[in-house]
N, C-alpha and C positions, 0 to 999 in steps of 0.2 A: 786604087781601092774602088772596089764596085759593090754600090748599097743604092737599096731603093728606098724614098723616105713616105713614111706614113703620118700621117696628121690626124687623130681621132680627138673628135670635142663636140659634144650636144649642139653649142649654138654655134649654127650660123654666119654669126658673124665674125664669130671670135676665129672660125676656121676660116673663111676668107682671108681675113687679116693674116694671120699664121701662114697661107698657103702663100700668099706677098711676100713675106719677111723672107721665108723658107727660100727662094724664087730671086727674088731682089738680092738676097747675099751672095747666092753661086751654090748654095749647101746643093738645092736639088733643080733641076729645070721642068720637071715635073713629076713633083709630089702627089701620094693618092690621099686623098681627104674622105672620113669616112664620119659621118657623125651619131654612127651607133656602132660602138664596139664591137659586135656579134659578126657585122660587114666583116670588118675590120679582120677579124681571126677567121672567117671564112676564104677570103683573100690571100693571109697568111698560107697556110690549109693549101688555096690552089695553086701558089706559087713554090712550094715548098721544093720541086726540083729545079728552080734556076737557081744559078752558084752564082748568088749575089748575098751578101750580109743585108739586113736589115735597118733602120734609122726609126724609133717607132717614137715621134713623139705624142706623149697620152696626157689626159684631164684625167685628172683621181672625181671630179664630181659630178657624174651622168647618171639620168634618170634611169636607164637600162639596164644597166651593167655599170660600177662604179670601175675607178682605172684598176684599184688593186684589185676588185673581179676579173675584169678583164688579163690580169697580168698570172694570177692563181688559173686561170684556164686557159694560156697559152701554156704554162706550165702541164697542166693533165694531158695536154693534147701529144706531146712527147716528138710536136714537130721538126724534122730534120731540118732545121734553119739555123745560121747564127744574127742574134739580132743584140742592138744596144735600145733602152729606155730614156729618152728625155723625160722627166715629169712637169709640165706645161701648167701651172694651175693656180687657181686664187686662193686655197687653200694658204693660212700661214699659220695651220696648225702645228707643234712643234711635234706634237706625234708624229703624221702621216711626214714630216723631214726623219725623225727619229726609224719609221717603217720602213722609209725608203732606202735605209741602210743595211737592212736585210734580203736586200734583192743585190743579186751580183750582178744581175743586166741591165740595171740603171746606174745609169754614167752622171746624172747632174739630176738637180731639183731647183725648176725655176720659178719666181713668179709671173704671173701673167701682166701684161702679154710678152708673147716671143717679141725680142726686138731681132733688128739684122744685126746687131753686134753677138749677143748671143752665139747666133748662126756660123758669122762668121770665126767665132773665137772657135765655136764647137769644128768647122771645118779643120780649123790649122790644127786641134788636137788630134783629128781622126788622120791627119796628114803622116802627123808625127808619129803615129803610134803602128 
């Protein structure tokens, strides 16, 4: 299986940490960390002809662009990619768990932070699948 994995989240440090966890499990050896979603779908955008699937995991709460913006405008954009959604986030609203069920490219809804178990459980599914 060939994916490149994305890490978008406002702070700092929370993306640092995630970009470790990501890294330290085996998920990616090198993850691209964006901490403004707009990056993030521009990126998408220029990558859009390598035949590699996607790994995109997103924060539903940034000051730019929140995640389900961001995830509503990789949708308009009609990019020739295939990608899967982790949702990474402190949120433990039962909504945004409840919204997240109407997105078919979100695969999991975690809270934060990413641990390496996470990672690694999320690797052996995309193994298996």
């Amino acid at each position: 299986m060939n994916f490149e994995t994305l890490i978008i989240d406002d702070d700092p440090g929370v993306l640092y940490y995630h970009e470790m966890m990501v890294m330290e499990s085996g998920l990616s050896s090198h993850p691209y960390c964006f901490n403004n979603p707009l990056s993030a779908l521009e990126f998408l955008k220029l990558n859009q002809e390598k035949k590699v699937d996607f790994l995109v995991f997103l924060d539903l709460n940034m000051p730019k662009m929140s995640g389900w913006e961001f995830l509503e405008k990789l949708n308009e954009l009609n990019l020739d990619i295939k990608y899967k959604v982790v949702i990474v986030t402190s949120s433990l609203s039962q909504h945004d768990k409840l919204k997240s069920q109407n997105y078919a490219q979100i695969e999991a809804f975690w809270e934060k932070p990413l641990t390496d178990q996470n990672c690694i459980t999320f690797l052996e599914k995309l193994k298996s699948s």
